[in-house]
BAVO-248537 format. One record per atom (N, C-alpha, C, O): residue number from 0; atom name; x, y, z. Coordinates in steps of 0.1 Angstrom, whole numbers. Example, Ala and Ser with C-alpha at 12.3 -4.5 7.8 and 13.67 -1.06 7.14 Angstrom:
<recs>
- resi, name, east, north, up
- 0, N, 132, -57, 78
- 0, CA, 123, -45, 78
- 0, C, 132, -33, 78
- 0, O, 142, -33, 85
- 1, N, 128, -22, 71
- 1, CA, 137, -11, 71
- 1, C, 129, 0, 79
- 1, O, 134, 11, 80
</recs>
This chain:
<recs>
- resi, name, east, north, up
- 0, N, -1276, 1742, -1177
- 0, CA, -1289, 1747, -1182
- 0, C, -1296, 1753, -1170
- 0, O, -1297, 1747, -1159
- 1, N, -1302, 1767, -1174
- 1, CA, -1309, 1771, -1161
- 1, C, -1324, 1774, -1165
- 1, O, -1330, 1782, -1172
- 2, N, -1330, 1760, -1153
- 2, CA, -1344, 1762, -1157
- 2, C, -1352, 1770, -1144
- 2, O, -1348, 1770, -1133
- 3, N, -1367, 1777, -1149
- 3, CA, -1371, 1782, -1140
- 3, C, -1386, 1786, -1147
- 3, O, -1389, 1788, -1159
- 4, N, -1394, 1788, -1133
- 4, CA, -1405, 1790, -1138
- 4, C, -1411, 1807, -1131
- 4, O, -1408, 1813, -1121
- 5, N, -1420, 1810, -1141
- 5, CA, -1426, 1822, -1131
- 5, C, -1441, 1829, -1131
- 5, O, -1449, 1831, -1141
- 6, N, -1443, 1832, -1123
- 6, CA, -1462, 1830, -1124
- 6, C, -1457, 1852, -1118
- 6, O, -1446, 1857, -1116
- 7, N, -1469, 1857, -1117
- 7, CA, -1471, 1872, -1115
- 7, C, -1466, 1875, -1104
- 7, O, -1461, 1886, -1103
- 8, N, -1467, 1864, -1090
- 8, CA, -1465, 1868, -1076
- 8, C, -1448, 1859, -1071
- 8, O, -1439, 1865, -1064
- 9, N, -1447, 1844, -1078
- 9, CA, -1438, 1836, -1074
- 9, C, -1427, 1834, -1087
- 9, O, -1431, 1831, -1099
- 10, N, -1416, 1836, -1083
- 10, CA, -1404, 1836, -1090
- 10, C, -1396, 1818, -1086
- 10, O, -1389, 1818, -1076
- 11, N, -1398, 1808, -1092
- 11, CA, -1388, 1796, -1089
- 11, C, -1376, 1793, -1098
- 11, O, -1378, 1793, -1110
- 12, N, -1362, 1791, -1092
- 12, CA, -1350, 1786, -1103
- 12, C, -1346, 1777, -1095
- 12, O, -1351, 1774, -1084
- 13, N, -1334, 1773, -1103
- 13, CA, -1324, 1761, -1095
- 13, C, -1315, 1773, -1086
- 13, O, -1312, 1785, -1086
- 14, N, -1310, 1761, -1078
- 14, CA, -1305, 1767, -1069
- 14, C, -1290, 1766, -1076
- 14, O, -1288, 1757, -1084
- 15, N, -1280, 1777, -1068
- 15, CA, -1268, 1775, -1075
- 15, C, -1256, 1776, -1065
- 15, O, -1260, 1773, -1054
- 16, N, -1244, 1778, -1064
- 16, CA, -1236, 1775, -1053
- 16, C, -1237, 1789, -1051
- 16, O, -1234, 1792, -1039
- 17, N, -1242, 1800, -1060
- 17, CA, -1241, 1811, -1054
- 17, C, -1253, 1815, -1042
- 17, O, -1258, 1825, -1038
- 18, N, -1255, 1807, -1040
- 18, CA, -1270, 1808, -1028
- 18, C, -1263, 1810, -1015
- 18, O, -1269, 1816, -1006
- 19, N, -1252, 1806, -1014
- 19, CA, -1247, 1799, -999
- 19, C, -1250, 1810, -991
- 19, O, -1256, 1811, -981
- 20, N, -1243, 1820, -998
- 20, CA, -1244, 1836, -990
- 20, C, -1256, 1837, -983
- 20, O, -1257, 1839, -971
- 21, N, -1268, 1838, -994
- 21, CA, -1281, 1842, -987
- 21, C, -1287, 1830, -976
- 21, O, -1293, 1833, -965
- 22, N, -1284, 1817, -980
- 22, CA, -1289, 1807, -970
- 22, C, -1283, 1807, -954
- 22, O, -1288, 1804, -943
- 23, N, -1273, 1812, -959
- 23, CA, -1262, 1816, -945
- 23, C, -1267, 1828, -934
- 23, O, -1266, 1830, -922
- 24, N, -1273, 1836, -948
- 24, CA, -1277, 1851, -941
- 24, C, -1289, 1844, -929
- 24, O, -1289, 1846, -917
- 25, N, -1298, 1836, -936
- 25, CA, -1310, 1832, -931
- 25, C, -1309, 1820, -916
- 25, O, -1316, 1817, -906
- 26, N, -1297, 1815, -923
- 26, CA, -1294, 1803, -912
- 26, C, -1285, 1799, -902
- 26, O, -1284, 1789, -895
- 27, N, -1275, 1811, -904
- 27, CA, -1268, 1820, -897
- 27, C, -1271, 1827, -888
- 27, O, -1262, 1830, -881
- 28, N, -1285, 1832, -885
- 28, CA, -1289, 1843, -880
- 28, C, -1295, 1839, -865
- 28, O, -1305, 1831, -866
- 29, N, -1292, 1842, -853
- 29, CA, -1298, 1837, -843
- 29, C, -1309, 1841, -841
- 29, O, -1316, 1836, -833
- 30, N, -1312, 1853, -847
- 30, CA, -1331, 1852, -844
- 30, C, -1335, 1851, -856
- 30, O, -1345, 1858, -858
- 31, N, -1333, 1845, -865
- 31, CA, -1339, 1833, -873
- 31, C, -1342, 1816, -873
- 31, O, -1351, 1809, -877
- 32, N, -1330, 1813, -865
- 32, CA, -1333, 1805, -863
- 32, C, -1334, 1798, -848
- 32, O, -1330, 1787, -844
- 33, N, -1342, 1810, -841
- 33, CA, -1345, 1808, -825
- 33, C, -1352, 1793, -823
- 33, O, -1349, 1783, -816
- 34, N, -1364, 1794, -835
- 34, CA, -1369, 1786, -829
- 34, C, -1372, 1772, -835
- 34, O, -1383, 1766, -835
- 35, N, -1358, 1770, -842
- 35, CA, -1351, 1758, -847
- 35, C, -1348, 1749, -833
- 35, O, -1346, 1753, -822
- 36, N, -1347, 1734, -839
- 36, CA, -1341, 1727, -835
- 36, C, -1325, 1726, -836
- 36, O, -1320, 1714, -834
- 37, N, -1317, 1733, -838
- 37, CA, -1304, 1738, -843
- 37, C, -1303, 1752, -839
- 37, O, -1311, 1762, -838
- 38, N, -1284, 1750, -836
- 38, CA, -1281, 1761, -837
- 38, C, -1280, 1772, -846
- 38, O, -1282, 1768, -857
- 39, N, -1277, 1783, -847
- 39, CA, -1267, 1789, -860
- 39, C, -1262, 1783, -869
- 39, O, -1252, 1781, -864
- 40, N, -1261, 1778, -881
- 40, CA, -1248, 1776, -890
- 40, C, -1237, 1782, -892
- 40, O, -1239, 1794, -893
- 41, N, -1225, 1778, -894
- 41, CA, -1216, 1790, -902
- 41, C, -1217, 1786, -918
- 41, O, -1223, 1777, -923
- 42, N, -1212, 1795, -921
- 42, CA, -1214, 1795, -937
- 42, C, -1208, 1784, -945
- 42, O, -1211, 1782, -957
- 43, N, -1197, 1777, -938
- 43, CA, -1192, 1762, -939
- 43, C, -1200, 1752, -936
- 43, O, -1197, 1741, -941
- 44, N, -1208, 1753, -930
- 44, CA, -1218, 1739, -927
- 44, C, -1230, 1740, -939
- 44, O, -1236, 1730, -943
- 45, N, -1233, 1756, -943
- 45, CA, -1241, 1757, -950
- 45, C, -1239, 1754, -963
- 45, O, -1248, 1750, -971
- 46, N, -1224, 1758, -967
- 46, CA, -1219, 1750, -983
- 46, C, -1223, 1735, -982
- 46, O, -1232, 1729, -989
- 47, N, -1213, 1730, -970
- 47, CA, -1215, 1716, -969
- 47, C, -1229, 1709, -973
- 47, O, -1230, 1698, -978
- 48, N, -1240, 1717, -969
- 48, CA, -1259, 1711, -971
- 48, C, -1256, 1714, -984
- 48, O, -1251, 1706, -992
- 49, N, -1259, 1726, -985
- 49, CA, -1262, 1729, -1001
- 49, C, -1253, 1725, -1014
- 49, O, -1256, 1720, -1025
- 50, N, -1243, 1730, -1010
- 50, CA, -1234, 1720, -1024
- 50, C, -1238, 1709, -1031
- 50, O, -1241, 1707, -1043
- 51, N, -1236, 1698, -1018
- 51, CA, -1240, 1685, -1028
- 51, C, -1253, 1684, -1026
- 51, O, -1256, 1673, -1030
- 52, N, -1265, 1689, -1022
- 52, CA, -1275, 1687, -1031
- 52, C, -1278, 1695, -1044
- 52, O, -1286, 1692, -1052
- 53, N, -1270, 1705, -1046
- 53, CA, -1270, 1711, -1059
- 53, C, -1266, 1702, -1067
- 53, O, -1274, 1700, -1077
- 54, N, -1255, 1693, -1068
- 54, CA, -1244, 1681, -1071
- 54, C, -1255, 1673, -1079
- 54, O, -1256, 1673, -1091
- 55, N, -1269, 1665, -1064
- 55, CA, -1272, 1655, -1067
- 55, C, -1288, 1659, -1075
- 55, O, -1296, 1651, -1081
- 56, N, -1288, 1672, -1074
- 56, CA, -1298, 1673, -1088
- 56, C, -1298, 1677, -1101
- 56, O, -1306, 1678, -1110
- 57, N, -1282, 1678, -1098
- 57, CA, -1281, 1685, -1116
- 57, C, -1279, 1669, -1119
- 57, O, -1287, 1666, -1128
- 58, N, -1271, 1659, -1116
- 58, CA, -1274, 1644, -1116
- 58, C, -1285, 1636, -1119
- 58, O, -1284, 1625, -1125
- 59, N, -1298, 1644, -1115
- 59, CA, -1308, 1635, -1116
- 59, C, -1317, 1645, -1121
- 59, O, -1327, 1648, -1115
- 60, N, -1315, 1651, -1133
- 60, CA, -1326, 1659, -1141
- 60, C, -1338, 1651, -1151
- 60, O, -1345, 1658, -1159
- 61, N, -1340, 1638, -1149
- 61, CA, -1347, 1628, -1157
- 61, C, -1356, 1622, -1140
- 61, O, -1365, 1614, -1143
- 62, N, -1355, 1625, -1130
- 62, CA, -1361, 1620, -1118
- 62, C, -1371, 1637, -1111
- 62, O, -1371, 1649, -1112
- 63, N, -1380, 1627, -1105
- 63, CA, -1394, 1637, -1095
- 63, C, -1382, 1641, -1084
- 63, O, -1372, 1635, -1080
- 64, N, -1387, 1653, -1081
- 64, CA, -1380, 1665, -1077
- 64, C, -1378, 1658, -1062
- 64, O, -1367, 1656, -1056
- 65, N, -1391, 1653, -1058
- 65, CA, -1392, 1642, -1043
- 65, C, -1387, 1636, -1042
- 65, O, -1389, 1634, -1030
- 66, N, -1373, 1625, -1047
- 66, CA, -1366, 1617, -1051
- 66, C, -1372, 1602, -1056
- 66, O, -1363, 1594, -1060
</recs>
């Protein structure tokens, strides 16, 4: 089920495995993330984050988003 909300300026959905790409683009990028506590990602480390939290909220759709 894909839920999502939307107001005139902000667009929110669930996230889906197809994100990895764009999260990669962002967290992948060394002058994005210059002034991180971290390096770069590769797009392997970035499935690895995002996957199983996609996992553990489609799991927990009866629980606050906060845990």
């Amino acid at each position: 089920m894909t839920r999502h909300s939307s107001r005139s300026r902000l667009k929110l959905r669930e996230l889906t495995t197809g994100v990895v790409d764009a999260v990669h683009a962002i967290y992948g990028d060394p002058a994005a993330t210059e002034h991180l506590s971290s390096t770069p990602c590769t797009r392997d480390e970035v499935a690895g984050v995002v996957t199983p939290g996609i996992a553990a909220a489609l799991g927990s759709a009866d629980r606050c988003a906060m845990g």
